[in-house]
N, C-alpha and C positions, 0 to 999 in steps of 0.2 A: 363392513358393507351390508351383511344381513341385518344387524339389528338398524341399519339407519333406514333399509327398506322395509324393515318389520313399521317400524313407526311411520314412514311414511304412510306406508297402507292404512294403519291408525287414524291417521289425520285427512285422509282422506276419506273419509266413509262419509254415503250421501245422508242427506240430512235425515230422512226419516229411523236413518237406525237411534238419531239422537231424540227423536221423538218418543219411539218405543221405548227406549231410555228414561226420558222422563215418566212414561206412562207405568211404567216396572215401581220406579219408586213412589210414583204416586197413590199405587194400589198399595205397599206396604205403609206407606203415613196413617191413610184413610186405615187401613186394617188396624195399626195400632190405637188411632185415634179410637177408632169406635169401640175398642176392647175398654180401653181408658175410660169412656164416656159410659159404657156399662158398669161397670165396677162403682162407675160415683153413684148410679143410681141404684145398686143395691145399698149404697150407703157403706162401702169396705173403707177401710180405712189403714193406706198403703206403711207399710214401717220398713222401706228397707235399711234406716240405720241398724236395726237390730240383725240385719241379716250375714253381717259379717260373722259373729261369734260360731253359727255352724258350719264358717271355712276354718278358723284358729282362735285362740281365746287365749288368758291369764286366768287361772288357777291357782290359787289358794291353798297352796300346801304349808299344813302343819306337823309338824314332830315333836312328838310325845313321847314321857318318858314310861318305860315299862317297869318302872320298880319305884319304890319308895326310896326316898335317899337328902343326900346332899351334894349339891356341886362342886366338886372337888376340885375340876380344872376345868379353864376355858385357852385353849393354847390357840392360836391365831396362823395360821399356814398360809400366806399369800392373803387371798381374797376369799379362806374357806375356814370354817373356825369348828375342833374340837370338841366337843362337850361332855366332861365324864361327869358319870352320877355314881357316886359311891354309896351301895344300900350298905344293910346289915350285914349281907353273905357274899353278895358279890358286886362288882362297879360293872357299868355299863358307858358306852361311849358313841356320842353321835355325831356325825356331819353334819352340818349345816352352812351355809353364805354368809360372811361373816356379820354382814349389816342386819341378817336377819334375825339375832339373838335374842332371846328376850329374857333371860337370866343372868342371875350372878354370879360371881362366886359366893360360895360359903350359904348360900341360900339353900331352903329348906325344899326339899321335889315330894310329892306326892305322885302314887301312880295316874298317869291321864293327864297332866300338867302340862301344857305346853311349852315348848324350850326353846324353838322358834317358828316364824312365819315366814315364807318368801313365794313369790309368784312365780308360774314356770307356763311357758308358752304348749299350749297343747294341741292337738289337731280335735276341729268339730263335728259335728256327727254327719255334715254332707261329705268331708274329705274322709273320714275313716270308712263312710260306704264305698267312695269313690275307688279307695285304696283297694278295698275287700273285689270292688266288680270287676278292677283293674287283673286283680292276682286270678281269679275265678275265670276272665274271658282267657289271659296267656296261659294258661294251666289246660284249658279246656281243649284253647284250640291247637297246640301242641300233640294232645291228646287224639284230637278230632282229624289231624291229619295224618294219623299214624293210621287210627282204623280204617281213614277213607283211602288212603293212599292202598293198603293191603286190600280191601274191600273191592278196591276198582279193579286190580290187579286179579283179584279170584274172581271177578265178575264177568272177564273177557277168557278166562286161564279155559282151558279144554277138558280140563279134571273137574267131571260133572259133581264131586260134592263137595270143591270149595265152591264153583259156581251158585248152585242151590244154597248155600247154606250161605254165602252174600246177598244172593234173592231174598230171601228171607229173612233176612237180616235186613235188611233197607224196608224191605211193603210193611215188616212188623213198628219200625219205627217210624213210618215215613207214613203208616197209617192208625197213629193214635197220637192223642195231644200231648204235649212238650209235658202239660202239669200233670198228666197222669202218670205221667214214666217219671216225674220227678217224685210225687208221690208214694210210688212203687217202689223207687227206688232207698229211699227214705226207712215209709214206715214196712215195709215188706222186706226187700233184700237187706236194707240196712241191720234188721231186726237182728234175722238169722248169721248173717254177716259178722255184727258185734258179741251176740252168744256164742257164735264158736271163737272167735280171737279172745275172750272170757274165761270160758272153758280151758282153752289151751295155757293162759297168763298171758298173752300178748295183749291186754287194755282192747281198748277200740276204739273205730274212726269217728267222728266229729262229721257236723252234719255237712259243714265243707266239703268234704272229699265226695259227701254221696250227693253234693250238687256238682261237683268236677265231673262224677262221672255219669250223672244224667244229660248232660249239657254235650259232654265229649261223645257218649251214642249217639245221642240225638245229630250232633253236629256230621259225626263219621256217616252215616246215614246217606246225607244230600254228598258228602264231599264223595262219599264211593263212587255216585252218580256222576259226579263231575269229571270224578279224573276216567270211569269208564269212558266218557261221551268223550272226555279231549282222545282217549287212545286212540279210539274209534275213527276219530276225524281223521287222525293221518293215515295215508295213504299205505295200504299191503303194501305196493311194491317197494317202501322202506325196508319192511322187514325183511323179506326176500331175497333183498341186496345185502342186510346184512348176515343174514344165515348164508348167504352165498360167498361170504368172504369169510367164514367158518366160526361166526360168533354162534353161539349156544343163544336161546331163547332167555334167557337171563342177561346175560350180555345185549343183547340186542333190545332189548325193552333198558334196561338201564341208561344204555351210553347213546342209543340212537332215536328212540319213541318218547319217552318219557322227557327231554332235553327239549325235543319239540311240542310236547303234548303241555308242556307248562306254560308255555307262552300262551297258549290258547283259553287255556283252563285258568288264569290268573283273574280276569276282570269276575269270572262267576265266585273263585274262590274267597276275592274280596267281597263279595257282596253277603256268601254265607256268614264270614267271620262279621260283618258288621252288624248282621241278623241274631249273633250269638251274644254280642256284647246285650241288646236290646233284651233278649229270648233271659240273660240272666235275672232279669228283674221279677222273674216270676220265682225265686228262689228265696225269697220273703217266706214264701207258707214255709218254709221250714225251717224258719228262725236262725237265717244268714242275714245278717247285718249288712249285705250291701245296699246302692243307693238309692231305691227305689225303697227301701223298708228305713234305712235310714230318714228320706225325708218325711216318711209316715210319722215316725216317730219326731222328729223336728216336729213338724205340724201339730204333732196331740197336745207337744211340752209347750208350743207358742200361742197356736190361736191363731198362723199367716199362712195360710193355701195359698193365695196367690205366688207371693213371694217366692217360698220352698219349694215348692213344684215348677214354676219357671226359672229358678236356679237348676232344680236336676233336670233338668229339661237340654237347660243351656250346657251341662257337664256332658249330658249323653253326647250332644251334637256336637263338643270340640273332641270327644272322643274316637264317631266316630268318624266327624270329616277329618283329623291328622291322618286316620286310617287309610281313608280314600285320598287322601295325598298322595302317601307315601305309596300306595301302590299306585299310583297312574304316574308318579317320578319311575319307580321299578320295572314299569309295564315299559316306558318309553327308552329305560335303557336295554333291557332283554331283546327293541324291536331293534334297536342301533346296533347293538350286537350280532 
């Protein structure tokens, strides 16, 4: 019965919403038209056939032998074929597809010879940024709600030096730019950071981690703000009621504040994380491979701005309207609940 009056209301709508309707897609035609109708007169000249290769490709892999020798055997396993090379001092033996052979037996190898070719599907350089932005936003923002959640938590607490030292924590990040805390983060903390892990023998992080964790302050930052503002919004005589029923202030901010403080703080909390995915593109200066440095580098090897950039264009925005899906499905069931 509801969906038949859901549609009916549908079908009924007066005419002008069907107007504004048409008037909606008519400015998007005209938009695209006139972007088209520029591009001809710079004289560009569109290739999106070529545009598939930076989502996946075929790849040209070849195996070469590492010794001087001769082909001793080629034994045939299924659809996968063997290859020994018997040198002077020792044999060597390779995998390969079996249709990819390209020796005999009893045939003479030379180091560097090829022994066979076969093609192997690979991911292109907009899906491996994509991959990279992908792993760097759930990493971050993981990250981002750990500090914000603690953050908001010490920001309302009574104990004047977590309070300050969350103060301070938010105005220092929340008052300088994303690139310079990435920056700092990088060739500053990073520095000193990877010298003592050095010193000690534990190696050191990769520039990854020190974009995780400029991304993850930055982000903890706005979300301390968040989750303070949602606490704030419910009402004291929550608390009251629960400390009146003899929960401890931990208790009572867990199972009775916080349950309701999410529902409220969910729509802003989406919009930082969609802020984050976007916020990682600036993680290029420091030679992360995700996809915003990715299509840069597409664009140098091709010669098609258009194209590559309206491809990560279109990558960001299924990324981050699934995002905004899925939280306004989430949002709708926390309100039904």
């Amino acid at each position: 019965m509801m969906k038949k009056s859901k549609n009916r209301r549908q079908f009924n709508r007066p005419t002008s919403y069907y107007i504004w309707v048409g008037v909606f897609f008519l400015f998007l035609f005209t938009l695209t038209g006139s972007f088209y109708y520029a591009s001809q007169k710079i004289e560009y000249i569109w290739r999106w056939n070529r545009l598939p290769i930076y989502f996946v490709y075929k790849d040209d892999i070849e195996i070469t032998s590492e010794i001087d020798g001769e082909v001793e055997s080629i034994v045939l396993k299924e659809k996968e074929a063997v290859i020994t090379i018997k040198g002077m001092d020792a044999s060597e033996s390779y995998k390969a597809p079996a249709e990819s052979v390209k020796v005999d037996v009893a045939e003479m190898i030379s180091y560097g010879d090829t022994l066979a070719v076969y093609q192997k599907w690979k991911p292109g350089l907009l899906i491996i940024g994509l991959w990279v932005t992908l792993k760097l936003s759930l990493i971050a923002t993981i990250f981002g709600i750990i500090i914000g959640t603690i953050g908001g938590l010490s920001r309302v607490s009574s104990n004047p030096a977590f309070r300050w030292l969350a103060t301070a924590y938010v105005e220092l990040i929340r008052g300088s730019p994303l690139m310079v805390q990435i920056l700092i983060w990088y060739f500053i903390l990073g520095t000193m950071i990877n010298d003592l892990l050095t010193t000690y023998g534990l190696g050191h992080l990769s520039a990854f981690w020190y974009g995780v964790a400029s991304l993850s302050c930055f982000a903890g930052a706005y979300v301390t703000e968040i989750v303070r503002a949602g606490i704030q919004s419910i009402h004291r005589g929550q608390t009251e009621a629960a400390r009146s029923l003899g929960m401890s202030y931990a208790q009572s901010m867990l199972h009775i504040i916080l349950p309701q403080a999410m529902r409220r703080i969910l729509p802003p909390l989406a919009g930082q994380f969609i802020s984050l995915i976007k916020d990682s593109s600036l993680l290029g200066i420091i030679a992360i491979r995700e996809l915003t440095k990715a299509a840069r580098e597409a664009v140098t090897a091709s010669l098609q701005p258009f194209e590559i950039y309206l491809a990560a264009a279109a990558l960001y925005l299924v990324l981050t309207f699934t995002l905004s899906m899925y939280v306004n499905r989430l949002e709708k069931r926390m309100a039904i609940a």
